[in-house]
VOPAGU-2260 file (C-alpha; in pm, 1 decimal, decimal comma):
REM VOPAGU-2260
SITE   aa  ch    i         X         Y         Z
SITE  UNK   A    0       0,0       0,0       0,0
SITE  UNK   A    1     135,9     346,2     -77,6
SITE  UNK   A    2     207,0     521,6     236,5
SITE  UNK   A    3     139,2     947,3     258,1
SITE  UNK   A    4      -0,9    1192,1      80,5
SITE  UNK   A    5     -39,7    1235,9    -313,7
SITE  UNK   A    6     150,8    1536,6    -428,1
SITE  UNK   A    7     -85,5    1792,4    -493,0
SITE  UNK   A    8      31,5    2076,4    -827,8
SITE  UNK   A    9      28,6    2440,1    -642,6
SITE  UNK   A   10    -197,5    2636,2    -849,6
SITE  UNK   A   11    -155,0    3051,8    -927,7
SITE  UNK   A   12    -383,0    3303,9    -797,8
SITE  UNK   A   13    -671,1    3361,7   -1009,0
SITE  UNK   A   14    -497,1    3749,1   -1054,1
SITE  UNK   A   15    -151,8    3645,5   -1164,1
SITE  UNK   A   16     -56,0    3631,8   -1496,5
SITE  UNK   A   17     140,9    3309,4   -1674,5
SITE  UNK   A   18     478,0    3396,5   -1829,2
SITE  UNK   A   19     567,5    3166,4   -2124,7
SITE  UNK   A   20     937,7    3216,3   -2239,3
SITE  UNK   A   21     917,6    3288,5   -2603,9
SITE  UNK   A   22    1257,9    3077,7   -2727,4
SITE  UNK   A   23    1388,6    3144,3   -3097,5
SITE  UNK   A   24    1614,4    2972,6   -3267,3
SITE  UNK   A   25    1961,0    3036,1   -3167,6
SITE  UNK   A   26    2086,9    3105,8   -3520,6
SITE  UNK   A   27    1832,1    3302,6   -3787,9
SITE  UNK   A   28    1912,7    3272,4   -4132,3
SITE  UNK   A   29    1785,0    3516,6   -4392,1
SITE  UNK   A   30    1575,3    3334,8   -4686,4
SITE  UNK   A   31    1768,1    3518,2   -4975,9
SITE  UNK   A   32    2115,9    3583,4   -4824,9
SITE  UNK   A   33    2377,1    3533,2   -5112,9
SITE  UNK   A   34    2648,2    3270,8   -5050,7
SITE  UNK   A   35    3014,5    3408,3   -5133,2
SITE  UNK   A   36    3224,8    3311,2   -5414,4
SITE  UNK   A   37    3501,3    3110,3   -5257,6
SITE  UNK   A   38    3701,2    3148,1   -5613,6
SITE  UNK   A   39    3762,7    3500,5   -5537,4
SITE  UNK   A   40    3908,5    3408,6   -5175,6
SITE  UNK   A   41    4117,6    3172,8   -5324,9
SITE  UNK   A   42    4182,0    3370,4   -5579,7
SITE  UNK   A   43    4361,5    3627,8   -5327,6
SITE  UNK   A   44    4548,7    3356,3   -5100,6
SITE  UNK   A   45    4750,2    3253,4   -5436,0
SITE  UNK   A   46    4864,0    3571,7   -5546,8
SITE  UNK   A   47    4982,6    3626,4   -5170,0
SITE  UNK   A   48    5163,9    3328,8   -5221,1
SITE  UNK   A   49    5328,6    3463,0   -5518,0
SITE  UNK   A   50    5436,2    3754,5   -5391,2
SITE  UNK   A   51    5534,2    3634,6   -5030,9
SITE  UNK   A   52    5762,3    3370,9   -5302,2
SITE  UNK   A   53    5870,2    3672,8   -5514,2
SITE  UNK   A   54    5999,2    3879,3   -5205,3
SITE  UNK   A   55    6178,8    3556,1   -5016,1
SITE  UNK   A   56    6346,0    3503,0   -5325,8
SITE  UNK   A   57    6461,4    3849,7   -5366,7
SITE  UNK   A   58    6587,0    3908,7   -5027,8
SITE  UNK   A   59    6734,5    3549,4   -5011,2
SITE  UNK   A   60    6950,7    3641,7   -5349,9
SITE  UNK   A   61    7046,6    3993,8   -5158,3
SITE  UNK   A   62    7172,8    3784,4   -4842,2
SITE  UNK   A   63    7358,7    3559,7   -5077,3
SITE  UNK   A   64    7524,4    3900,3   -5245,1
SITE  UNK   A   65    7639,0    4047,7   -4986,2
SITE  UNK   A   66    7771,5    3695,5   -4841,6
SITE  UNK   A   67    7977,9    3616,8   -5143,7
SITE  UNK   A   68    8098,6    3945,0   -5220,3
SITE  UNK   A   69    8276,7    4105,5   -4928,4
SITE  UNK   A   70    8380,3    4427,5   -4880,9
SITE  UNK   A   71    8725,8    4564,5   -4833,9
SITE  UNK   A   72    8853,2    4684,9   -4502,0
SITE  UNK   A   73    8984,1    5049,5   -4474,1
SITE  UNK   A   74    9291,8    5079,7   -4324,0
SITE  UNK   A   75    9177,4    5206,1   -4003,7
SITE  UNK   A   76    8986,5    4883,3   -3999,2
SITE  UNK   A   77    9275,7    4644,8   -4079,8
SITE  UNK   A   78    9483,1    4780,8   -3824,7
SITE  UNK   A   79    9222,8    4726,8   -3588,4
SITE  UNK   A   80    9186,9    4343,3   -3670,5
SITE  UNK   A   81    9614,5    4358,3   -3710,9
SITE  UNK   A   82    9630,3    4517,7   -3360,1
SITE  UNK   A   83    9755,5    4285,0   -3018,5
SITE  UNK   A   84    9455,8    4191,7   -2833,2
SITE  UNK   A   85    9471,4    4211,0   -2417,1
SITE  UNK   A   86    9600,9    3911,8   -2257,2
SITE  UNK   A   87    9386,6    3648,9   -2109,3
SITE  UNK   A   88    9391,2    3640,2   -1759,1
SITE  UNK   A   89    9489,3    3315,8   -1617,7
SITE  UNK   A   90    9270,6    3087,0   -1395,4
């Protein structure tokens, strides 16, 4: 046998007003929004590519320039490199 009391619904005063939460849907879509050309997009990314290539080359053939060809010391300069450094201190 069930023991206690049923559970009885509390009900609102005749006065009150119910409140029903109106939910949307989180996302709301227009019914004629264009969709974007993507071949435009990729379009762009490419000829970044190209010129991100173009200026790596160019600065990697500067670099290699001024590697290869060095410049000639002065004289102040090679007297400087010719000059007796301090000793070392010993341990």
């Amino acid at each position: 046998m069930a023991q206690g009391k049923l559970k009885v619904k509390s009900k609102l005063p005749a006065g009150a007003k119910n409140k029903k939460a109106k939910k949307g849907k989180a996302v709301t879509k227009r019914p004629n929004a264009p969709v974007k050309s993507k071949a435009t997009a990729l379009e762009r990314n490419k000829m970044k590519a190209n010129v991100t290539k173009m200026v790596n080359a160019v600065a990697e053939k500067q670099l290699r320039s001024l590697a290869t060809d060095t410049p000639q010391l002065s004289a102040a300069q090679q007297r400087a490199a010719a000059a007796p450094t301090a000793p070392v201190p010993a341990k």
